[in-house]
MARBA-3410 file (N, C-alpha, C, O; in Angstrom, 1 decimal):
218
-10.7,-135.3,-50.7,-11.0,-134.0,-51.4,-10.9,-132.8,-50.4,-11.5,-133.1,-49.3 ~ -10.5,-132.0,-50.4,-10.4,-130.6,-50.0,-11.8,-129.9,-49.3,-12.7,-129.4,-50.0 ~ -11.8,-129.9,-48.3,-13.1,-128.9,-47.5,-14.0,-128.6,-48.5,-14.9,-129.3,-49.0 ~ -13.3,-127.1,-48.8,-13.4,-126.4,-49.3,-14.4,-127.2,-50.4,-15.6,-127.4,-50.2 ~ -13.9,-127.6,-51.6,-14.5,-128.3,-52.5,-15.2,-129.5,-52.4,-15.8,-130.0,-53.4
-15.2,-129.9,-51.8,-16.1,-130.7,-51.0,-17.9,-130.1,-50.9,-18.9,-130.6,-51.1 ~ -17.4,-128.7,-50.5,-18.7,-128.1,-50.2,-19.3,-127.6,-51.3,-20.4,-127.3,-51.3 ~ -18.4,-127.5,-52.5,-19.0,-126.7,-53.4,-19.2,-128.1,-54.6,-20.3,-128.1,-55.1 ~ -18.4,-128.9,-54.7,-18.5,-130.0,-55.8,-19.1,-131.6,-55.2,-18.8,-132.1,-54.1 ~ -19.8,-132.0,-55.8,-19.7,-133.8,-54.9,-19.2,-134.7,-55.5,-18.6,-134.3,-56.5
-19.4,-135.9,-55.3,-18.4,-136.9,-55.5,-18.7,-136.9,-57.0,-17.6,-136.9,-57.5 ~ -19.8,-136.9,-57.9,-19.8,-137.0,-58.9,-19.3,-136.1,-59.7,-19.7,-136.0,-60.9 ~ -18.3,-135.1,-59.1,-17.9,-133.6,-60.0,-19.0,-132.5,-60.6,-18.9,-131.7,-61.5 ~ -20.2,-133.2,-59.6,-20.9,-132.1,-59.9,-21.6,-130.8,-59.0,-22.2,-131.0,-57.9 ~ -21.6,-129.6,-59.4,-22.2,-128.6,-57.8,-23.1,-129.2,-57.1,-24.0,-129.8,-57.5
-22.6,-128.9,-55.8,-23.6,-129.0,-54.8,-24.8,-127.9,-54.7,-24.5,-126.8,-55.3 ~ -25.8,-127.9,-54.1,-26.8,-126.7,-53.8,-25.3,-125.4,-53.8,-25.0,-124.5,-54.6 ~ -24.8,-125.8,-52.6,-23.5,-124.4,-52.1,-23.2,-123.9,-53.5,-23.5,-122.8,-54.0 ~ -22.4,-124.9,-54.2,-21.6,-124.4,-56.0,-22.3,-123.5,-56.5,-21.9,-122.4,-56.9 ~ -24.0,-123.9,-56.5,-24.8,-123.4,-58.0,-24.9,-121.7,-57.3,-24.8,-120.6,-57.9
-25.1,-122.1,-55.8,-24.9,-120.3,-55.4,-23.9,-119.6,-55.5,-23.9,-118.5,-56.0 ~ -23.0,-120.1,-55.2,-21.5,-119.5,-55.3,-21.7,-118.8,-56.6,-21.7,-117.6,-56.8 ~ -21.8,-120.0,-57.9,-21.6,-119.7,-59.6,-22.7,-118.5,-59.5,-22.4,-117.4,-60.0 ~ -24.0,-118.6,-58.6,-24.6,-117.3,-59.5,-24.3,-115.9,-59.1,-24.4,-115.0,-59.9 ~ -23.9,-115.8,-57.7,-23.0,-115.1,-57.3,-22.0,-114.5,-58.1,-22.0,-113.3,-58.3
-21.2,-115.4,-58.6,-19.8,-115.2,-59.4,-20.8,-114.6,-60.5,-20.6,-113.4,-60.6 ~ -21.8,-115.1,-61.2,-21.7,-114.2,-62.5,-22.6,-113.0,-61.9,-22.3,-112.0,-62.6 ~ -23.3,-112.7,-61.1,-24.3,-111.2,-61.0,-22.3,-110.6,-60.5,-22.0,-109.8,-61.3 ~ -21.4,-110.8,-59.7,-20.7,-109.6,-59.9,-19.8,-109.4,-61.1,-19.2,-108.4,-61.2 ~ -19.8,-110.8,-62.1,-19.4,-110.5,-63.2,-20.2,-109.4,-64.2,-19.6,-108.6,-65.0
-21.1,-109.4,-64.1,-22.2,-108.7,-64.8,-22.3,-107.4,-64.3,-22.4,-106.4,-65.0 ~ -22.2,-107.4,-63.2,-22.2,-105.9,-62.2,-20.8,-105.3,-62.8,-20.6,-104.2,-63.2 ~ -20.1,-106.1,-62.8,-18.6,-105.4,-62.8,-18.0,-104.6,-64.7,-17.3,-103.6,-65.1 ~ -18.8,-105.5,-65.3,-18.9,-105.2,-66.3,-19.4,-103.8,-66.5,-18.6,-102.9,-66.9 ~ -20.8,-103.5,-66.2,-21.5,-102.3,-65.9,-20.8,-101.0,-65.4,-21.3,-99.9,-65.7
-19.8,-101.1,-64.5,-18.9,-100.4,-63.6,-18.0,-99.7,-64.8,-17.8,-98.5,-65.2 ~ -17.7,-100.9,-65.3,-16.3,-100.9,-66.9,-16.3,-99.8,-67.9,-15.4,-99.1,-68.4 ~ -17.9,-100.1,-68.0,-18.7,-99.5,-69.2,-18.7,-97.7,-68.7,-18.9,-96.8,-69.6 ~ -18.6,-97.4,-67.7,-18.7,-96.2,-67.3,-20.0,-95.6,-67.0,-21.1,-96.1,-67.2 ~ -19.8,-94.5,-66.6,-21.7,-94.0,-65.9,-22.8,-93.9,-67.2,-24.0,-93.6,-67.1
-22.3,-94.1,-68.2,-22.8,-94.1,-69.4,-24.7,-94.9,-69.4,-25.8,-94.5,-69.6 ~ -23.9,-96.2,-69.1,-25.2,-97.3,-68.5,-24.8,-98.2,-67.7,-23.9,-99.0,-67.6 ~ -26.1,-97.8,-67.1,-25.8,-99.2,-65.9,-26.7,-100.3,-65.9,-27.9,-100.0,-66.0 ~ -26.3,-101.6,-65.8,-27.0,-102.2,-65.8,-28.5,-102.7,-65.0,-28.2,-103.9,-64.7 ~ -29.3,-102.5,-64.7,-31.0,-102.5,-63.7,-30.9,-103.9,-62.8,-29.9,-104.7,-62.6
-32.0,-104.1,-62.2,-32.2,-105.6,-61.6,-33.2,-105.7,-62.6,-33.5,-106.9,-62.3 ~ -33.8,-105.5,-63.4,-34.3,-106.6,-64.6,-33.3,-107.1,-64.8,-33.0,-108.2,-64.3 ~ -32.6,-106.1,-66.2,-31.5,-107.1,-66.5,-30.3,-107.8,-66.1,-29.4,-108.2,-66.8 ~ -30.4,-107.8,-64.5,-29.6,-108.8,-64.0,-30.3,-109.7,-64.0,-29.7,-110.7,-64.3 ~ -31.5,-109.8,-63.7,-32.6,-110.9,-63.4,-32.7,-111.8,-64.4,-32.8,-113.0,-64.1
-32.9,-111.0,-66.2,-33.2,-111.9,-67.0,-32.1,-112.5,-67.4,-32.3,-113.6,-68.0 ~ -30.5,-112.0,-67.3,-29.6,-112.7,-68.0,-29.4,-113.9,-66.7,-29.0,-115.0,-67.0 ~ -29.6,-113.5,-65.5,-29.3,-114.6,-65.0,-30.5,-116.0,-65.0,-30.4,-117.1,-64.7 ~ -31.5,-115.3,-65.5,-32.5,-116.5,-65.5,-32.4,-117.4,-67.2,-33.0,-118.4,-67.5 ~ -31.4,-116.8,-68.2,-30.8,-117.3,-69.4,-29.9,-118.2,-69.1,-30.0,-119.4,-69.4
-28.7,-117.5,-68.2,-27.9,-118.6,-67.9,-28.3,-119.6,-67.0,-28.1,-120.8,-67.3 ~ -28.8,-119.3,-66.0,-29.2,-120.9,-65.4,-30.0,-122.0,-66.2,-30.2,-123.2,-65.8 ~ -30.6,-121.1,-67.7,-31.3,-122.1,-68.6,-30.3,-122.8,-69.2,-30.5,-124.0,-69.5 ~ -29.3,-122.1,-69.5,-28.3,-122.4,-70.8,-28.0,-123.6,-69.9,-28.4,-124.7,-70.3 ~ -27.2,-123.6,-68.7,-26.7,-124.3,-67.6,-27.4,-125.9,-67.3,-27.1,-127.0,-67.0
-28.5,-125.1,-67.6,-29.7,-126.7,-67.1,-29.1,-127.3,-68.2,-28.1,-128.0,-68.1 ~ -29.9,-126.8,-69.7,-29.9,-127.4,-71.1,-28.6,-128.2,-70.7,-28.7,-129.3,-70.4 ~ -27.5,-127.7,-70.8,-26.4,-128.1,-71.5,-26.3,-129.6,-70.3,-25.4,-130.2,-70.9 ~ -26.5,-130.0,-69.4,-26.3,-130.7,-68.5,-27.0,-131.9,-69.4,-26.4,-133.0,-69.6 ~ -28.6,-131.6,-70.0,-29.2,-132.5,-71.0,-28.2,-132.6,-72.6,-28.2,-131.8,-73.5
-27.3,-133.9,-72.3,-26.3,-134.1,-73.7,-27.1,-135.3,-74.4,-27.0,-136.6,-74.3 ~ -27.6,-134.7,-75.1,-28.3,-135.8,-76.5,-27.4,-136.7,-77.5,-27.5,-137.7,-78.1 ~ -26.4,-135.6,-77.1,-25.1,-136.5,-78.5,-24.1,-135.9,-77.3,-24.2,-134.8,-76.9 ~ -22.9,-136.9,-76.8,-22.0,-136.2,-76.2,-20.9,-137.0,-77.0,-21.1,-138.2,-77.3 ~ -19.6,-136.1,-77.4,-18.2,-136.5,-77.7,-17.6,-136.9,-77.1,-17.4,-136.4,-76.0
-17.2,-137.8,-77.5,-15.7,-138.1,-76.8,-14.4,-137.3,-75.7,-14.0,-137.7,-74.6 ~ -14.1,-136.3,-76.3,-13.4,-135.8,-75.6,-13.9,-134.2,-75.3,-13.1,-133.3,-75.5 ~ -15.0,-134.0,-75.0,-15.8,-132.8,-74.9,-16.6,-132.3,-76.1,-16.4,-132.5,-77.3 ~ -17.4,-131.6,-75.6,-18.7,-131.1,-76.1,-19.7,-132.0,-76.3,-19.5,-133.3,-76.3 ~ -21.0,-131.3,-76.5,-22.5,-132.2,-76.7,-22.8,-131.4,-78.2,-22.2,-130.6,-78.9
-24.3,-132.2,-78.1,-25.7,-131.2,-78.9,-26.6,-131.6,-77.6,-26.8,-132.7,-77.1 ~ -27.0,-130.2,-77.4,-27.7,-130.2,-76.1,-28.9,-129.6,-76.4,-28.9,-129.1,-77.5 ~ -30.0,-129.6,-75.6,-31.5,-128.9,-75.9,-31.5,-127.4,-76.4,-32.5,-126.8,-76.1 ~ -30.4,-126.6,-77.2,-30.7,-125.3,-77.1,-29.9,-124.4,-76.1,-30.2,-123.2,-76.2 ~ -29.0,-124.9,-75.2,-28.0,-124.4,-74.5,-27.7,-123.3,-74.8,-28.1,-122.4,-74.1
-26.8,-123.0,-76.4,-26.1,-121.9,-76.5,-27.4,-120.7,-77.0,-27.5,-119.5,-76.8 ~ -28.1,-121.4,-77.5,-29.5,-120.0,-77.8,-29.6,-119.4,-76.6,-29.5,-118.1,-76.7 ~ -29.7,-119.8,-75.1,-30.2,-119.1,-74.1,-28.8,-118.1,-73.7,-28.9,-117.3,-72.8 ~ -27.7,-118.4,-74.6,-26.7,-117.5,-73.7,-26.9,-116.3,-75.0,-26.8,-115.2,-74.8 ~ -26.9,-116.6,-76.1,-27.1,-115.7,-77.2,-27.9,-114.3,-77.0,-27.8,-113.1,-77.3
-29.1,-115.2,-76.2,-30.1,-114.2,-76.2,-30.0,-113.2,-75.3,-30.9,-112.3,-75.3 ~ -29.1,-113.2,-74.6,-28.7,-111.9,-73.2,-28.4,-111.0,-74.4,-29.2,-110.2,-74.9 ~ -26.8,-111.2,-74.8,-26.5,-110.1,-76.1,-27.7,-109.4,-77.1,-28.0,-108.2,-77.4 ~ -28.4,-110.6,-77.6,-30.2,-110.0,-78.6,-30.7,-108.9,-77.7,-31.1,-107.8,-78.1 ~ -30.7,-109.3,-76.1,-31.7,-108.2,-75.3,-30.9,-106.8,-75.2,-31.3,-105.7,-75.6
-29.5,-107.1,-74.6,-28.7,-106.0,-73.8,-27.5,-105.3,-74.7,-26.9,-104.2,-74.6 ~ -27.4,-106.2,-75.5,-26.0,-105.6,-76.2,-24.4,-106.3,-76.0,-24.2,-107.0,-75.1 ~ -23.5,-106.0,-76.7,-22.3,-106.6,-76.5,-22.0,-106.4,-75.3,-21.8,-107.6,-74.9 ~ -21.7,-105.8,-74.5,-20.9,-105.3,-73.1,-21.6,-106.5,-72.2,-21.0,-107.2,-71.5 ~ -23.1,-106.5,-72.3,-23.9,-107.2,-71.5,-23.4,-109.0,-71.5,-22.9,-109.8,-70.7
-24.0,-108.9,-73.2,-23.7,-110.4,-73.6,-22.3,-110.9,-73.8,-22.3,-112.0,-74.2 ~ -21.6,-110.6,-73.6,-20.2,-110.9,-73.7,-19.7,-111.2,-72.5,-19.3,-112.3,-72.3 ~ -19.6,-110.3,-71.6,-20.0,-110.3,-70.2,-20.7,-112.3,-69.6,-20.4,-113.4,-69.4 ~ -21.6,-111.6,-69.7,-22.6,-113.4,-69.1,-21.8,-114.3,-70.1,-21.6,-115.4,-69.6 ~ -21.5,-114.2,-71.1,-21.1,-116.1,-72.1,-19.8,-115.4,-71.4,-20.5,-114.4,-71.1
-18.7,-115.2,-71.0,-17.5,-115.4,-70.7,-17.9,-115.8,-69.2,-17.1,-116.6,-68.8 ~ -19.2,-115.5,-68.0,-19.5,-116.0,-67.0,-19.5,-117.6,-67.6,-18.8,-118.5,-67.1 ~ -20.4,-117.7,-68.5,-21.2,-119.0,-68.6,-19.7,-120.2,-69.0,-19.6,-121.4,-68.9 ~ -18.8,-119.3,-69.5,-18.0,-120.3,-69.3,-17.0,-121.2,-68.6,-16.5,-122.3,-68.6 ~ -16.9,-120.0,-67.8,-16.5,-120.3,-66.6,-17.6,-121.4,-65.4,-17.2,-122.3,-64.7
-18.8,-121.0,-65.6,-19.6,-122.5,-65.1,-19.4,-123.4,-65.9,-19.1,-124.5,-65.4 ~ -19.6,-123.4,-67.4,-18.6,-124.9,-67.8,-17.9,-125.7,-67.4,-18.0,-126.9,-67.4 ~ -16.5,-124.8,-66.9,-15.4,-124.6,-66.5,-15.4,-125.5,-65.2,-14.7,-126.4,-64.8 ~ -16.4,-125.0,-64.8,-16.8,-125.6,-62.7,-17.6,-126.9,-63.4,-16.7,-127.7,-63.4 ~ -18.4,-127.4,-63.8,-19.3,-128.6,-64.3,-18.3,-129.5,-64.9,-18.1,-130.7,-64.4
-17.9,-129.3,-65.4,-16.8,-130.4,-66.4,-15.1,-129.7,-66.9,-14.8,-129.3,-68.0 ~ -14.5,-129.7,-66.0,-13.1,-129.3,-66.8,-12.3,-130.4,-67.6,-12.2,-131.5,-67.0 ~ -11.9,-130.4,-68.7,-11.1,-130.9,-69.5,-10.2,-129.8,-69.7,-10.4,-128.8,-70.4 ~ -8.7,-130.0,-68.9,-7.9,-129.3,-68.6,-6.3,-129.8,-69.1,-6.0,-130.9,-68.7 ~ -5.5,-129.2,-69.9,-4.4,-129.5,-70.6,-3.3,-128.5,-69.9,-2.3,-128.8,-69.2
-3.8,-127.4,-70.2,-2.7,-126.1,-70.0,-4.0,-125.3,-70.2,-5.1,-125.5,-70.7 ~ -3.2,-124.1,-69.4,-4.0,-122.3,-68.9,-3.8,-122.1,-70.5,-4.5,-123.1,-70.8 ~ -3.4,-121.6,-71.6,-3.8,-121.1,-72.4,-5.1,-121.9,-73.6,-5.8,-121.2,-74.4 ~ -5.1,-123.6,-73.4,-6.1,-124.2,-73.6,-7.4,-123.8,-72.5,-8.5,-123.7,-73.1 ~ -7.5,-123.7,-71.4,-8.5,-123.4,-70.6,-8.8,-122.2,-71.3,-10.0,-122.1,-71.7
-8.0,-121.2,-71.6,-8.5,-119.6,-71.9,-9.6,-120.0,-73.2,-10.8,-119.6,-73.1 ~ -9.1,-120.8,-74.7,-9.2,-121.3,-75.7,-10.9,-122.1,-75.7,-11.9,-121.7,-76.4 ~ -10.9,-123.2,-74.8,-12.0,-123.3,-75.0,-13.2,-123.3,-73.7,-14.2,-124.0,-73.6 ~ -12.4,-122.1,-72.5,-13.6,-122.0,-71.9,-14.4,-120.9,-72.0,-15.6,-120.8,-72.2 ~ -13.0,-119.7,-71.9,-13.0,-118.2,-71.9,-13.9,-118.0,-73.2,-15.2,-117.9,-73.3
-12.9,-118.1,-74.2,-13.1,-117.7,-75.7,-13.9,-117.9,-76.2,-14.7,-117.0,-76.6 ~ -14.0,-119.5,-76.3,-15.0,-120.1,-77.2,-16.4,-119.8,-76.4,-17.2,-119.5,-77.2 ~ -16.6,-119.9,-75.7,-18.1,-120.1,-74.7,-18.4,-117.8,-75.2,-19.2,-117.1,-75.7 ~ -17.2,-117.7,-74.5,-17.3,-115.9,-74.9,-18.1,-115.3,-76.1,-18.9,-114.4,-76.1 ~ -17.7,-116.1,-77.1,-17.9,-116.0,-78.3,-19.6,-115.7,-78.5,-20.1,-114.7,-79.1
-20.2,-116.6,-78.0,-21.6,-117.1,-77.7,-22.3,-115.0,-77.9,-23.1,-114.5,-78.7 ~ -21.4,-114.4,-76.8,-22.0,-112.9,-76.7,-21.8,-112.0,-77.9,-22.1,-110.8,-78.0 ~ -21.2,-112.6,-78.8,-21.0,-111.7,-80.1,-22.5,-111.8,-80.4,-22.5,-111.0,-81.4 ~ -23.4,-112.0,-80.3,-25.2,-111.6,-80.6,-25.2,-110.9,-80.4,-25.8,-110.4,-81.4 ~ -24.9,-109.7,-79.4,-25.0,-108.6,-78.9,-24.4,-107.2,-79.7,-24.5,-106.0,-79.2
-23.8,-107.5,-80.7,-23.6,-106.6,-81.8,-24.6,-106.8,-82.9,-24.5,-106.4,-84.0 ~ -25.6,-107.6,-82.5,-27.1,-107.1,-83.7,-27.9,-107.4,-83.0,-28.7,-108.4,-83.2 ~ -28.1,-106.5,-81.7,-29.3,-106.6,-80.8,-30.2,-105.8,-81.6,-31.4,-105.9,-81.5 ~ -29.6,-104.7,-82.7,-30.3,-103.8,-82.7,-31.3,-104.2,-84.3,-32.4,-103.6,-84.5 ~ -30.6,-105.1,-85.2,-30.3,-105.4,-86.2,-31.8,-106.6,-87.0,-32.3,-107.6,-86.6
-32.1,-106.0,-88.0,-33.4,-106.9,-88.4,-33.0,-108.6,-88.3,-32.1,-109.2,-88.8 ~ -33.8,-109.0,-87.7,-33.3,-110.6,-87.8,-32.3,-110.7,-86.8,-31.7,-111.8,-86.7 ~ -32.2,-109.7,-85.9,-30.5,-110.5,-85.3,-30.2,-110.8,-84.1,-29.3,-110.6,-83.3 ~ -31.9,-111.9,-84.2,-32.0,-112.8,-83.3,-30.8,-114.4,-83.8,-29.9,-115.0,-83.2 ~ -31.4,-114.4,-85.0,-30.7,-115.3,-85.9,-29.6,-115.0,-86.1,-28.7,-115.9,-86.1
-29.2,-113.5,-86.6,-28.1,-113.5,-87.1,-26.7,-113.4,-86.0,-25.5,-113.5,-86.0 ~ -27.6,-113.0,-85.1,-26.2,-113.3,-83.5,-26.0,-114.6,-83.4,-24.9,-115.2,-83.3 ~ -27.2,-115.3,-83.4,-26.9,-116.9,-83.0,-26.3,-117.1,-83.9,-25.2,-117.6,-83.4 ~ -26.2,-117.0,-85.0,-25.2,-118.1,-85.9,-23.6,-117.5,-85.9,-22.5,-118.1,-85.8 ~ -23.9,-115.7,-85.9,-22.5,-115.4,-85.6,-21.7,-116.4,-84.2,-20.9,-117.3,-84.3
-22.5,-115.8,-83.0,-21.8,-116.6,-81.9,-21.6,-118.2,-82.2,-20.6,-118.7,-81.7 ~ -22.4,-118.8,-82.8,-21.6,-120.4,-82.6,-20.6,-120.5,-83.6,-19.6,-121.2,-83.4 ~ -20.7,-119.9,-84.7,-19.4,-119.3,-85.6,-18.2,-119.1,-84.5,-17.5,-120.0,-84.2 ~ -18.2,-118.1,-84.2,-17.1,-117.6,-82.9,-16.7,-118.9,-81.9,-15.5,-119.1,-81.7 ~ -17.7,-119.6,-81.4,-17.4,-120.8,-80.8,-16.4,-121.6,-81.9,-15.2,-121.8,-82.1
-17.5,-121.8,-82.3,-16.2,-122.9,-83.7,-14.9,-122.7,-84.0,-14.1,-123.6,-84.1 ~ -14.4,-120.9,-84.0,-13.5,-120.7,-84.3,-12.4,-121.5,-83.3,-11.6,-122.4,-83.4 ~ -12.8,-120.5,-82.1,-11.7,-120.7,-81.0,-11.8,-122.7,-80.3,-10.8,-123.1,-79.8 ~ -13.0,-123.5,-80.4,-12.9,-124.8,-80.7,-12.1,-125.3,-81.4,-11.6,-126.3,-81.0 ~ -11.8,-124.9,-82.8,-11.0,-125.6,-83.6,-9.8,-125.1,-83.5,-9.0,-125.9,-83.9
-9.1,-123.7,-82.9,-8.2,-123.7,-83.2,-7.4,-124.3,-81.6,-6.3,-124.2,-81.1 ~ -8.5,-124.7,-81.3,-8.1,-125.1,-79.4,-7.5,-126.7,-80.2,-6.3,-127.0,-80.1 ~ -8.4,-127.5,-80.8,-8.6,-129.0,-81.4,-7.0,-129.1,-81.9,-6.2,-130.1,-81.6 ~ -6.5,-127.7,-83.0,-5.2,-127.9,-83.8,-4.1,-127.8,-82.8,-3.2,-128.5,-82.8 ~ -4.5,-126.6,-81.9,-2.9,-126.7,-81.6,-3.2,-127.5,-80.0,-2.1,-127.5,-79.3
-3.8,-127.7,-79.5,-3.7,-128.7,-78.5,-4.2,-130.4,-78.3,-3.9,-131.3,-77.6 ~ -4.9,-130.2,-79.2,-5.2,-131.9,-79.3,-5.1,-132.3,-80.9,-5.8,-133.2,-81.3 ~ -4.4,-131.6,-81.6,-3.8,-132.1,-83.3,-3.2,-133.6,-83.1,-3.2,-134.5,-83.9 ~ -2.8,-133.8,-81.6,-2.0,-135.6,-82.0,-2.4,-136.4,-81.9,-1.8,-137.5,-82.0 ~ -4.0,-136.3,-81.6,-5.4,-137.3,-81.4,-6.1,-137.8,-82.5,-6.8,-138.8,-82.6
-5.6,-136.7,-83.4,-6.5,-137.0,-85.0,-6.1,-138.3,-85.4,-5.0,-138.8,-85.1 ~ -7.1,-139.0,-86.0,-6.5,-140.3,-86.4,-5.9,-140.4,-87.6,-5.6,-139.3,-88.2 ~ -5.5,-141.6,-88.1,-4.3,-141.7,-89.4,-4.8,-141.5,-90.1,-5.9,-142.0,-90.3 ~ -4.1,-140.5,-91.3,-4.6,-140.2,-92.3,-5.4,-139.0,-92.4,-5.8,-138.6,-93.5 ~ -5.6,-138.4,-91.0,-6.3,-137.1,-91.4,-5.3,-135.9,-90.5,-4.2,-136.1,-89.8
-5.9,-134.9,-90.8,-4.7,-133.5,-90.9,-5.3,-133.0,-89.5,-6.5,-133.1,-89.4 ~ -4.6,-132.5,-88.4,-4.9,-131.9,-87.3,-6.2,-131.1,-87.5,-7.3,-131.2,-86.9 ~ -5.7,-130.1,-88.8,-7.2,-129.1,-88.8,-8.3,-129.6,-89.6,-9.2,-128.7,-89.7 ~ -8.7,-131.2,-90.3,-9.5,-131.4,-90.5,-10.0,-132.1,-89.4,-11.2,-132.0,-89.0 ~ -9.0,-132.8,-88.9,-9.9,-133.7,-87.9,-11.1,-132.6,-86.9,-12.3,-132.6,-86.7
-9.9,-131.7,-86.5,-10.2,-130.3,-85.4,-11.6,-129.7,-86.1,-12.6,-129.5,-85.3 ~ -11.7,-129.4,-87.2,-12.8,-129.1,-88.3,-13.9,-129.9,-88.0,-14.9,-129.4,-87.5 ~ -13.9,-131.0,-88.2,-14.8,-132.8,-88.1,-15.6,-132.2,-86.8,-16.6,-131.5,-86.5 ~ -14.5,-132.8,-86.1,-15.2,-132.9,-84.7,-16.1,-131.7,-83.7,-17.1,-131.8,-83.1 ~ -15.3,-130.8,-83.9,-15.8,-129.4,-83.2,-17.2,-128.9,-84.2,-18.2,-128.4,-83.8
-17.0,-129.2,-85.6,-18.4,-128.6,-86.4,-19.3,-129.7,-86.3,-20.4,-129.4,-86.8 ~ -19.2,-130.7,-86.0,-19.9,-131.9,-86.0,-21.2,-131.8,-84.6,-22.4,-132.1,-84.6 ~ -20.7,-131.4,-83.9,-21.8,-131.1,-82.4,-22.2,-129.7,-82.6,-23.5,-129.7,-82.7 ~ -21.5,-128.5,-82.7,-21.6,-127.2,-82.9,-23.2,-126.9,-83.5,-24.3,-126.6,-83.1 ~ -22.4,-127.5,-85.0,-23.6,-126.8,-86.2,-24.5,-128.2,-86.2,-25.0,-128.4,-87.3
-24.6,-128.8,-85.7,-25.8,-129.6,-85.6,-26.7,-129.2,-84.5,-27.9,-129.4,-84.8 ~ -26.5,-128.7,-83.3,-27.0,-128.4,-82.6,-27.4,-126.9,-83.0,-28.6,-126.7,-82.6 ~ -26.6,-125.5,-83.8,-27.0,-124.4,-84.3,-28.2,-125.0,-85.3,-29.4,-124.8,-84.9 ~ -28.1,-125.6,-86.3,-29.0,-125.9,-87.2,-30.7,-126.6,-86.5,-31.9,-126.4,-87.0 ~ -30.5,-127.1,-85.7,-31.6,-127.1,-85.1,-32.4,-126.2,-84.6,-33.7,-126.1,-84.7
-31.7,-125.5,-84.1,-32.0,-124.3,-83.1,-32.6,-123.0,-84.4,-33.6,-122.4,-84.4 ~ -31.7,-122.9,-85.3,-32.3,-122.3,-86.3,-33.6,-122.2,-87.1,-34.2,-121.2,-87.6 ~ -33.9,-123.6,-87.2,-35.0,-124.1,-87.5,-36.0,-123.7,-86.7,-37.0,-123.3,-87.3 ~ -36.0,-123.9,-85.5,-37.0,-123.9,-84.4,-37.4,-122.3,-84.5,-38.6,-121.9,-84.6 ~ -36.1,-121.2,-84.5,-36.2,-119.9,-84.9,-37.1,-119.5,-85.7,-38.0,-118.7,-85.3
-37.2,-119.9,-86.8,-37.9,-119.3,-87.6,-39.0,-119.8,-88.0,-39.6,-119.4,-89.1 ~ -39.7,-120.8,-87.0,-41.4,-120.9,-87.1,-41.5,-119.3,-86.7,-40.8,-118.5,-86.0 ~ -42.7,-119.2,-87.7,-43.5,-118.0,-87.1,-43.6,-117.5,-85.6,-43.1,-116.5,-85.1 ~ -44.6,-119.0,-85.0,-45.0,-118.6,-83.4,-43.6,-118.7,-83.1,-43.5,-117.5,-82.9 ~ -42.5,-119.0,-82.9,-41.6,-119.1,-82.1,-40.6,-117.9,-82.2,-39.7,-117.8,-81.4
-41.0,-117.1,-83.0,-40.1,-115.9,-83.8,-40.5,-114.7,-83.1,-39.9,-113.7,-82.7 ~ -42.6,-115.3,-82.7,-43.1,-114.0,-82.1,-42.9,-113.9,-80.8,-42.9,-112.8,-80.2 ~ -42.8,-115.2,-80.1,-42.8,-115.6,-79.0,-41.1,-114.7,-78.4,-40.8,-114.1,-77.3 ~ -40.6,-115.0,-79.2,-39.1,-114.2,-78.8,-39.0,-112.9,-79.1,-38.1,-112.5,-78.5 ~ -39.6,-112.1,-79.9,-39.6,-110.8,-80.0,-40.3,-110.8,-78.4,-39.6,-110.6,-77.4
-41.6,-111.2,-78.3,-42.1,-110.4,-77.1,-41.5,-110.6,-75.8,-42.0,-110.1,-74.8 ~ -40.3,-111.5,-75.6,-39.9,-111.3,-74.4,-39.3,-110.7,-74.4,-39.2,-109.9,-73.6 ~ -38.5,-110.7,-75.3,-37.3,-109.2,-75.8,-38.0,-107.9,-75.4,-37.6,-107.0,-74.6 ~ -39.1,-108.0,-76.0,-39.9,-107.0,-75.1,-39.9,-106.4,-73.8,-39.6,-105.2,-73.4 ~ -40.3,-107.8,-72.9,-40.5,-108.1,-71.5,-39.2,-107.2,-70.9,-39.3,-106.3,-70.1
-37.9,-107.9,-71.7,-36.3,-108.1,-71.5,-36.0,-106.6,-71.0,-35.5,-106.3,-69.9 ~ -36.2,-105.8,-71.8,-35.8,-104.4,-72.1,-37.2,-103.2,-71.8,-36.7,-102.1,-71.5 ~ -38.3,-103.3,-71.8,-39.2,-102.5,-71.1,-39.0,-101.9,-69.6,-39.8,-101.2,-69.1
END
């Protein structure tokens, strides 16, 4: 193996201490750089670098815990995509879109399942990206919930249309590229959203997330 990666990956393809710095590194100047984009308008604080980065190293743990893992990628994981959701709930789209296009790129470094660069774009960039569409109802009644289901929606999309046109010849006999692509990608997705939904809308757990949203943005 290469020095280089050597120092950052180990034998089990997974980061070393060195990787997990490097990755958080890579996303605070993703997130900084973002802020730059957006113009003198707003800038982003060391809160909210602090709290989105303390979401994604959550999302990052969770997802490493795979309760159901597929075959050829993806889990249902503890809650993973909720913690990248919730940047967008606190900060807004520029923010949250921002960190889930980071977070997928640490995907990206944890486990690659690699075909071709426009399938990488499809289900690391995009689909994981998607996750930050929350951040168009940060402002919005309920849209704690209503980002999260948008964003795993958005996942789904760019999942399945990753499934049709790059692994359509995997589907077994008798079923259609975009059902199989359908099956399998909604099969982990919305089982793992529907949980997470649930959990949402106990009372304590509804209040418990308004007030850090609180914390988030004070």
């Amino acid at each position: 193996m290469n020095t280089l990666f050597s120092f950052l990956v180990n034998e089990d393809n997974g980061l070393t201490t060195a990787g997990y710095v490097v990755s958080a590194i890579i996303i605070f100047l993703l997130i900084i750089l973002a802020s730059l984009l957006a113009g003198n308008k707003r800038k982003i604080g060391v809160k909210e670098l602090t709290f989105s980065a303390l979401a994604l190293a959550l999302a990052y743990v969770t997802s490493t815990f795979e309760m159901i893992k597929m075959p050829m990628g993806g889990a249902v994981t503890p809650f993973s995509m909720l913690f990248v959701t919730l940047i967008g709930y606190w900060y807004g789209p520029a923010t949250g879109l921002t960190a889930a296009i980071a977070y997928g790129f640490l995907q990206l470094i944890q486990g690659p399942y690699i075909v071709t660069l426009p399938q990488v774009l499809m289900d690391y960039v995009f689909a994981f990206g998607a996750l930050g569409l929350s951040g168009f109802f940060h402002k919005a009644k309920n849209g704690l919930v209503i980002g999260y289901v948008v964003g795993i929606i958005g996942r789904f999309v760019f999942s399945f249309l990753s499934g049709v046109i790059f692994f359509g010849e995997y589907a077994p006999e008798g079923w259609s590229p975009e059902a199989y692509s359908a099956a399998y990608n909604g099969a982990y997705i919305f089982l793992e959203g529907a949980i997470t939904i649930v959990l949402l809308l106990i009372p304590a757990v509804k209040f418990a997330m308004e007030r850090v949203k609180q914390m988030a943005v004070s």
